[in-house]
KOLGU-4560 file (N, C-alpha, C; in nm, 3 decimals, padded with zeros to 5 digits):
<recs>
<n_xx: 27.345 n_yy: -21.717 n_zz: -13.369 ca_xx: 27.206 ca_yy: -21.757 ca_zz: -13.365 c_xx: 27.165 c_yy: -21.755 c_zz: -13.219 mol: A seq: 1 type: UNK>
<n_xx: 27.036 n_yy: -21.684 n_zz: -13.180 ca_xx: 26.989 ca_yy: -21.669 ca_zz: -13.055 c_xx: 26.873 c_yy: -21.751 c_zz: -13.049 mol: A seq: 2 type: UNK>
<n_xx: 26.819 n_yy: -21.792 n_zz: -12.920 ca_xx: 26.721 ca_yy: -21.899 ca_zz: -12.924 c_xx: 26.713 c_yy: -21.860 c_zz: -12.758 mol: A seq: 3 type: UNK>
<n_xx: 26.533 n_yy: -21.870 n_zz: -12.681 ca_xx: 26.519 ca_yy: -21.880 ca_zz: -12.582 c_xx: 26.427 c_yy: -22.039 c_zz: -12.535 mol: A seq: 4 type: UNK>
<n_xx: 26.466 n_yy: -22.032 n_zz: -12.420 ca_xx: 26.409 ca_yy: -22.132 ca_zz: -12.388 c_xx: 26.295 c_yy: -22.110 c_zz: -12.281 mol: A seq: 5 type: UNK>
<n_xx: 26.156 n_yy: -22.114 n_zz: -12.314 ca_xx: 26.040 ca_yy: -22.102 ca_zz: -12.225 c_xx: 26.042 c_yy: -22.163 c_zz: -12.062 mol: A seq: 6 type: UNK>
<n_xx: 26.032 n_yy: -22.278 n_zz: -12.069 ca_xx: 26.038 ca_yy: -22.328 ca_zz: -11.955 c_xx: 26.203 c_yy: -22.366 c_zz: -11.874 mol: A seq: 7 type: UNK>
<n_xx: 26.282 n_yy: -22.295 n_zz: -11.975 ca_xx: 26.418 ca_yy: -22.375 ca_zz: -11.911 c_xx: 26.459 c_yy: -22.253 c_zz: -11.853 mol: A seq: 8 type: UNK>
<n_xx: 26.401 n_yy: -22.090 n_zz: -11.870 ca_xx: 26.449 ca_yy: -22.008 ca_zz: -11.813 c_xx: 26.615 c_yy: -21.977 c_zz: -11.851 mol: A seq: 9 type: UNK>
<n_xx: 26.622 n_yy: -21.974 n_zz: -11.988 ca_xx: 26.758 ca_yy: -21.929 ca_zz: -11.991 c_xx: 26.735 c_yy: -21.886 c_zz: -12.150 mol: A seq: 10 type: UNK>
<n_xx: 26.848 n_yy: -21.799 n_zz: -12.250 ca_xx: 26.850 ca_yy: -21.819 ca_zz: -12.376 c_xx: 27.004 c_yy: -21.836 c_zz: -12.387 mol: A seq: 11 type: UNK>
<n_xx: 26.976 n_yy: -21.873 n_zz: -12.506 ca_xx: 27.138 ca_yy: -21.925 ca_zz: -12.587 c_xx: 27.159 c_yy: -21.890 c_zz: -12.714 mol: A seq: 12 type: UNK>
<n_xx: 27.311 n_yy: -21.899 n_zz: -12.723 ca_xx: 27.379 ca_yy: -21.840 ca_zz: -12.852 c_xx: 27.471 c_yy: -21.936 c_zz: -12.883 mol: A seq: 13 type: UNK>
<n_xx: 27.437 n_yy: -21.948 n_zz: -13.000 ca_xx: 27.509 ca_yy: -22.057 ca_zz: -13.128 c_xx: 27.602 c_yy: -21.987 c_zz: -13.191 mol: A seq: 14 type: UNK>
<n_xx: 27.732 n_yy: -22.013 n_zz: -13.219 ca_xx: 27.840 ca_yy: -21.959 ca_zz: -13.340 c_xx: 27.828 c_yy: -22.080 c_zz: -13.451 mol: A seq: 15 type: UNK>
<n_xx: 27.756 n_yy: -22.071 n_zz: -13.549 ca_xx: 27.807 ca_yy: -22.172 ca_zz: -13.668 c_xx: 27.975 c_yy: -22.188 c_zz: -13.725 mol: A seq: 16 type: UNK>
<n_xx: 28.004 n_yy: -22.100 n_zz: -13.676 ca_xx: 28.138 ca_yy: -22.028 ca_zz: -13.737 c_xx: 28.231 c_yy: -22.185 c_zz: -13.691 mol: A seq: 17 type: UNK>
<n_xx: 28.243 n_yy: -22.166 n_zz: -13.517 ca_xx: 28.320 ca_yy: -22.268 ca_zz: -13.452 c_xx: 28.247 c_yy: -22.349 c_zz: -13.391 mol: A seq: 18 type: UNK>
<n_xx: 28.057 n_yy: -22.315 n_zz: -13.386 ca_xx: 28.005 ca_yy: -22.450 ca_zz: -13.326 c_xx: 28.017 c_yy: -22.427 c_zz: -13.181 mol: A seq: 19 type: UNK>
<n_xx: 28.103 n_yy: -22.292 n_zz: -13.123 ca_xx: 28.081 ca_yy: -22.284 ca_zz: -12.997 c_xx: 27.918 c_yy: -22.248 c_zz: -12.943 mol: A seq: 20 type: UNK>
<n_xx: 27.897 n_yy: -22.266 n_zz: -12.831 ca_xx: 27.779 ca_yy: -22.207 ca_zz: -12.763 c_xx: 27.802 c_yy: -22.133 c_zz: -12.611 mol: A seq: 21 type: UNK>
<n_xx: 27.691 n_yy: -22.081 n_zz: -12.597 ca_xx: 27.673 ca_yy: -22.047 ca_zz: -12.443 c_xx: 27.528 c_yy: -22.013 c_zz: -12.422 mol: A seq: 22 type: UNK>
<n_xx: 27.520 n_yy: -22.047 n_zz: -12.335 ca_xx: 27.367 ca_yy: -22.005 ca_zz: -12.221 c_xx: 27.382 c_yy: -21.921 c_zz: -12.162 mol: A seq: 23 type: UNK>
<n_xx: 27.293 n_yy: -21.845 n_zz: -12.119 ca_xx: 27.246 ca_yy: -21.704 ca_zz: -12.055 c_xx: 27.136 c_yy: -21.755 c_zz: -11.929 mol: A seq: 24 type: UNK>
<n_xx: 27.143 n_yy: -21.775 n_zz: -11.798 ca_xx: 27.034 ca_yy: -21.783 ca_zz: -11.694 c_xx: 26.990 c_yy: -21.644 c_zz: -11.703 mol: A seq: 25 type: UNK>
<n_xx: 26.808 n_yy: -21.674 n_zz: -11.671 ca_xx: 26.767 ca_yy: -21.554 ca_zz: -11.687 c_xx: 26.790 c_yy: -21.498 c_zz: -11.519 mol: A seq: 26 type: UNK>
<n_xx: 26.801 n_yy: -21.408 n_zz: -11.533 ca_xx: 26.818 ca_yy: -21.329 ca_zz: -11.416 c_xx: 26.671 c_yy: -21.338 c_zz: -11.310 mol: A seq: 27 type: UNK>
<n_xx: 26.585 n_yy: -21.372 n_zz: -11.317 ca_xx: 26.463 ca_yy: -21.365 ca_zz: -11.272 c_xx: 26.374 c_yy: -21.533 c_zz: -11.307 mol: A seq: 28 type: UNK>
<n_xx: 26.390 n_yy: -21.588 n_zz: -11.170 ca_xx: 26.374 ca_yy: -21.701 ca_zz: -11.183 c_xx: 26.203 c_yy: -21.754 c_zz: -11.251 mol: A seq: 29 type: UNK>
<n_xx: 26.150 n_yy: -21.847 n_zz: -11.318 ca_xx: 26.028 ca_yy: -21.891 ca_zz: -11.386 c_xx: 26.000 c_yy: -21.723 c_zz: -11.479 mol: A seq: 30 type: UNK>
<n_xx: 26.107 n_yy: -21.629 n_zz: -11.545 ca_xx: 26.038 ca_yy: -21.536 ca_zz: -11.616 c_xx: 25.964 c_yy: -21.589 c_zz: -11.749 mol: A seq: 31 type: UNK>
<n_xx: 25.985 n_yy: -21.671 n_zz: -11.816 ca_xx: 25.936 ca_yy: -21.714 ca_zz: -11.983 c_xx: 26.019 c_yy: -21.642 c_zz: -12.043 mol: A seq: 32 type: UNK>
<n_xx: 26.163 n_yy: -21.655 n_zz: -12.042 ca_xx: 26.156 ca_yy: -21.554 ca_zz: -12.200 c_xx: 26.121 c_yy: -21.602 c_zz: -12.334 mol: A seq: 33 type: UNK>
<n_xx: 26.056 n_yy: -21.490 n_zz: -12.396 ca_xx: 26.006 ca_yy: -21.534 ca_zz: -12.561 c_xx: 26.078 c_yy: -21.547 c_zz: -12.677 mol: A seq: 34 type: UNK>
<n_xx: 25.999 n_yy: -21.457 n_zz: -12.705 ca_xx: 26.058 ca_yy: -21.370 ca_zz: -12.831 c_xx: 26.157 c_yy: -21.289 c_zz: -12.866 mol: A seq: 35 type: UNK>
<n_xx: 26.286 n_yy: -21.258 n_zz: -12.909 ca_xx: 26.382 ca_yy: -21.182 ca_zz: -12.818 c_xx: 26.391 c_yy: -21.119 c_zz: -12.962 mol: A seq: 36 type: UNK>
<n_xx: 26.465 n_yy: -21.012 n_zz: -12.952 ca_xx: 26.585 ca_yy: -20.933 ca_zz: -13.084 c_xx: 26.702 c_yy: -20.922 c_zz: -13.035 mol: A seq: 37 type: UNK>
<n_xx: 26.768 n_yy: -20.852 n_zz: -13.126 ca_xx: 26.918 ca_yy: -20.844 ca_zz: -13.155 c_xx: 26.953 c_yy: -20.742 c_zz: -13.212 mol: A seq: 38 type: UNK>
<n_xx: 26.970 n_yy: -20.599 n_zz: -13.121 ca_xx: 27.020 ca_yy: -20.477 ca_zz: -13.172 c_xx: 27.132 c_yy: -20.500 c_zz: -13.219 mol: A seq: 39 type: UNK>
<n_xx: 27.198 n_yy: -20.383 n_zz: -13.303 ca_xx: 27.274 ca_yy: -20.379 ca_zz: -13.414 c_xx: 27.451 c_yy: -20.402 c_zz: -13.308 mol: A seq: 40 type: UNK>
<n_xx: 27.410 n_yy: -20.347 n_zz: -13.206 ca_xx: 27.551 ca_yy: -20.284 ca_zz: -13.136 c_xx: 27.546 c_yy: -20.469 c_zz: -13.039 mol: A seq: 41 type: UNK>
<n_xx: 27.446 n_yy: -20.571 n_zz: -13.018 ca_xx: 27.509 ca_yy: -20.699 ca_zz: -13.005 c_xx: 27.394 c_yy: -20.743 c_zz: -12.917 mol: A seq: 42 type: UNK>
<n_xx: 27.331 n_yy: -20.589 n_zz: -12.838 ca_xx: 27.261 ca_yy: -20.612 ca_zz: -12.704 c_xx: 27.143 c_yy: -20.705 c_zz: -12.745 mol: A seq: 43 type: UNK>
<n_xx: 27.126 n_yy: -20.773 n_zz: -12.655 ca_xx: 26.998 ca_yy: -20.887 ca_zz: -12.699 c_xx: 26.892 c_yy: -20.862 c_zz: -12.600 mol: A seq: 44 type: UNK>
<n_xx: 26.783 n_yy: -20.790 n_zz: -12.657 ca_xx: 26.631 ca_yy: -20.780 ca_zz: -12.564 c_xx: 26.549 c_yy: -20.881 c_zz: -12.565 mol: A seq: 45 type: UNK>
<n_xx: 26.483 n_yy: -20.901 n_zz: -12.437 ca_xx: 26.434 ca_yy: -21.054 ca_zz: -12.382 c_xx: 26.348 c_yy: -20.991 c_zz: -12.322 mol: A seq: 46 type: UNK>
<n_xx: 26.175 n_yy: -21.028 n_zz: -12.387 ca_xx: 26.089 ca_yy: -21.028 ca_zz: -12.295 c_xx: 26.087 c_yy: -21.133 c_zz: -12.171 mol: A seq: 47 type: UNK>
<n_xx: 26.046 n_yy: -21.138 n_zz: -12.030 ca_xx: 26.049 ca_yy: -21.191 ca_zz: -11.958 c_xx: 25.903 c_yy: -21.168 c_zz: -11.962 mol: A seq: 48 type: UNK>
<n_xx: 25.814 n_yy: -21.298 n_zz: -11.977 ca_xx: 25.665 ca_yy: -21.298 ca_zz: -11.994 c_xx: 25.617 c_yy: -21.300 c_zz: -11.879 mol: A seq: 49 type: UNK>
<n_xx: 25.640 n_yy: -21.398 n_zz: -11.779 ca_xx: 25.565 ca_yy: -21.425 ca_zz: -11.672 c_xx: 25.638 c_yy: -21.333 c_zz: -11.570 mol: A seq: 50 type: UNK>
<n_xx: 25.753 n_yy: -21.258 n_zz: -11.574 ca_xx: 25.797 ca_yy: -21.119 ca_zz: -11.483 c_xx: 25.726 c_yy: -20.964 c_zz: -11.550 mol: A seq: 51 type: UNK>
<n_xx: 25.700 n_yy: -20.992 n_zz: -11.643 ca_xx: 25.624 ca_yy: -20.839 ca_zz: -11.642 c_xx: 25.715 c_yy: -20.731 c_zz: -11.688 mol: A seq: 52 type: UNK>
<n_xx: 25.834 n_yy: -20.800 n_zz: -11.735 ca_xx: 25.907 ca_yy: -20.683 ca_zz: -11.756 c_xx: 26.040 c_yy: -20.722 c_zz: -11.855 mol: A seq: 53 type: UNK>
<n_xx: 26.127 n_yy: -20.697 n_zz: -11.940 ca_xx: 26.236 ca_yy: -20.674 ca_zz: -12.077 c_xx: 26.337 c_yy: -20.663 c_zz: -12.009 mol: A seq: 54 type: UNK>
<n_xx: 26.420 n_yy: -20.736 n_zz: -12.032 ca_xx: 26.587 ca_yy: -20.743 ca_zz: -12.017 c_xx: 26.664 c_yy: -20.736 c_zz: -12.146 mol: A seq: 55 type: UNK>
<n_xx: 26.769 n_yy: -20.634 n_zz: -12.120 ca_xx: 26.888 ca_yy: -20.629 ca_zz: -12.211 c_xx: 26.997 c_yy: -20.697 c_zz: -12.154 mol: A seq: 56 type: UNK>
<n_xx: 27.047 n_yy: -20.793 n_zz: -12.238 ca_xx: 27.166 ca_yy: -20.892 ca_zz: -12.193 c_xx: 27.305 c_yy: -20.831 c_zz: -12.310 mol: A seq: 57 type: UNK>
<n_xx: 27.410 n_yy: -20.798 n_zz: -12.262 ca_xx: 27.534 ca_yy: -20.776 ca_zz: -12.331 c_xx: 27.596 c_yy: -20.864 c_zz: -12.310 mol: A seq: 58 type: UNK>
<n_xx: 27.589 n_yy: -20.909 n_zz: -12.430 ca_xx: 27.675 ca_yy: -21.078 ca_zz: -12.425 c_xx: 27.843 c_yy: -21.070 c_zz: -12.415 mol: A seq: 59 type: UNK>
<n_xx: 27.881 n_yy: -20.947 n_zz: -12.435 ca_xx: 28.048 ca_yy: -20.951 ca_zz: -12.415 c_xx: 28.062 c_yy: -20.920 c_zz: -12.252 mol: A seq: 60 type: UNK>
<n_xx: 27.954 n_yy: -20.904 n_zz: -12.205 ca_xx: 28.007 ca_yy: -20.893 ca_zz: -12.020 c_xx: 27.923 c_yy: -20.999 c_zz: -11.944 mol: A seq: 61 type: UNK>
<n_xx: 27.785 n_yy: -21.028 n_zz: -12.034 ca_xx: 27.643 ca_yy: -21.166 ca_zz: -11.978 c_xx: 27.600 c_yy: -21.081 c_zz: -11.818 mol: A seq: 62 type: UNK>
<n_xx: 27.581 n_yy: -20.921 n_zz: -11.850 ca_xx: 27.525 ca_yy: -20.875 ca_zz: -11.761 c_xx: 27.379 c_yy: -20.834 c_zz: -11.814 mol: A seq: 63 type: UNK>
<n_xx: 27.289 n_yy: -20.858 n_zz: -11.740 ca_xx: 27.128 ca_yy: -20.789 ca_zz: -11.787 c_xx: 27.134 c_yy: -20.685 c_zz: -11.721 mol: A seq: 64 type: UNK>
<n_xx: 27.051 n_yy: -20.591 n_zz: -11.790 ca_xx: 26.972 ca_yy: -20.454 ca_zz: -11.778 c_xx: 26.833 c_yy: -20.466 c_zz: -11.792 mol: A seq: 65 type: UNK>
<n_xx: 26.768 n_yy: -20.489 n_zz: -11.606 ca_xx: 26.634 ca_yy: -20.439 ca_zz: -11.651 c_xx: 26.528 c_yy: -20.349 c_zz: -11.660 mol: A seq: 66 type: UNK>
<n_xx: 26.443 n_yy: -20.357 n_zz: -11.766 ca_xx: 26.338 ca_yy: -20.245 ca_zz: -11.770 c_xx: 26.185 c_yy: -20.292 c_zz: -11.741 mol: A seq: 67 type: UNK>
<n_xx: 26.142 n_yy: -20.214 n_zz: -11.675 ca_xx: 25.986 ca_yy: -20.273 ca_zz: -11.585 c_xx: 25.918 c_yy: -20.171 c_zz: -11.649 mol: A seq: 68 type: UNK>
<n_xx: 25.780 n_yy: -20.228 n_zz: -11.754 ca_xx: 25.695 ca_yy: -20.188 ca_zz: -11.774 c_xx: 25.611 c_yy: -20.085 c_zz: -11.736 mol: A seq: 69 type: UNK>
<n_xx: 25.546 n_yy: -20.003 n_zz: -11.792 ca_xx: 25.438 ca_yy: -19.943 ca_zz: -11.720 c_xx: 25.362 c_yy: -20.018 c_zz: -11.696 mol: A seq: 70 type: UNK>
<n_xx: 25.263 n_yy: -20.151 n_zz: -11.705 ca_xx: 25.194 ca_yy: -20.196 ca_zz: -11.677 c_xx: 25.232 c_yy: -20.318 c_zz: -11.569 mol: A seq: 71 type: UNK>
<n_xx: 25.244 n_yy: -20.325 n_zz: -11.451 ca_xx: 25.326 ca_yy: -20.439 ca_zz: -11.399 c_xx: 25.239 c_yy: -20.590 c_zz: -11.437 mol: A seq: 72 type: UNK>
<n_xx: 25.145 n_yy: -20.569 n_zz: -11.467 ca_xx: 25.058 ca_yy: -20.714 ca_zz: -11.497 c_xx: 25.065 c_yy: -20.773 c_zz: -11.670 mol: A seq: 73 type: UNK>
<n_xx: 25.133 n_yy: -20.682 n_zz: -11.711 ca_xx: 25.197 ca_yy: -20.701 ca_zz: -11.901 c_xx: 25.224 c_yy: -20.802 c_zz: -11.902 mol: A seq: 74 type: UNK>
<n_xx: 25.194 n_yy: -20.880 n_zz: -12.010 ca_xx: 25.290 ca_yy: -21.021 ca_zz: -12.006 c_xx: 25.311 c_yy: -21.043 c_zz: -12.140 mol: A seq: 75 type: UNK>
<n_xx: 25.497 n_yy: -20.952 n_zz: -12.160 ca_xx: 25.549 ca_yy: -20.919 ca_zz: -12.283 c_xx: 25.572 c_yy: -21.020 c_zz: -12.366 mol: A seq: 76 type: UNK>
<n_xx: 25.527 n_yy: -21.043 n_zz: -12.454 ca_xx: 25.539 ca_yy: -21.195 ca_zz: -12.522 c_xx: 25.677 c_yy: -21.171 c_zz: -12.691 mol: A seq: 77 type: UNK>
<n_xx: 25.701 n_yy: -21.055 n_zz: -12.708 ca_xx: 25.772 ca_yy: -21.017 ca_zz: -12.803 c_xx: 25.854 c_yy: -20.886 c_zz: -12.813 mol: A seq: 78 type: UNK>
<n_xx: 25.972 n_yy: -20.867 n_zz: -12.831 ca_xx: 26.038 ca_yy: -20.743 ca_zz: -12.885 c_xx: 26.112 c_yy: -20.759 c_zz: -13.013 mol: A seq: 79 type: UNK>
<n_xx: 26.045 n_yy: -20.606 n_zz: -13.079 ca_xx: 26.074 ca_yy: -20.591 ca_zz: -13.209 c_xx: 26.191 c_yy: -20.442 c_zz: -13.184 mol: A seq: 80 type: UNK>
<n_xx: 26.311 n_yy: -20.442 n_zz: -13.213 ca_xx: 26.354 ca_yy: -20.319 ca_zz: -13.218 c_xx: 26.346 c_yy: -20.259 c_zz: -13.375 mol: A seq: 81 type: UNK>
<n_xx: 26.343 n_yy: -20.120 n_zz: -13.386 ca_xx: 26.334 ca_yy: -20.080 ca_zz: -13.487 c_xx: 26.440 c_yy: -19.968 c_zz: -13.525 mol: A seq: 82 type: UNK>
</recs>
């Protein structure tokens, strides 16, 4: 289970399984992340609202990959992968 946190600047992952957790700092300090998904292969996309720009986080290394908008003034509030 994935969950972000707006003002705390980080998201997190729940295992029901063992009840473990972990947090993710967002890489980009006051970004908002929102709305996030969860591609099939694990990668978790994170709009960063108030940065203007989508991070991919791989939770088996908790490295981000980011991608900057064409619009630098965007303020991505959701990703849907399809």
């Amino acid at each position: 289970i994935w969950m972000s946190e707006l003002h705390g600047g980080r998201v997190l992952a729940y295992d029901p399984r063992d009840r473990s957790h972990r947090a993710y700092a967002m890489p980009v300090p006051h970004a908002g992340p929102r709305r996030l998904d969860v591609a099939r292969d694990g990668t978790v996309w994170i709009p960063l609202y108030a940065a203007g720009e989508v991070v991919a986080l791989d939770p088996r290394t908790g490295r981000f990959t980011h991608h900057a908008l064409p619009d630098r003034d965007a303020l991505p509030y959701v990703v849907r992968l399809d």
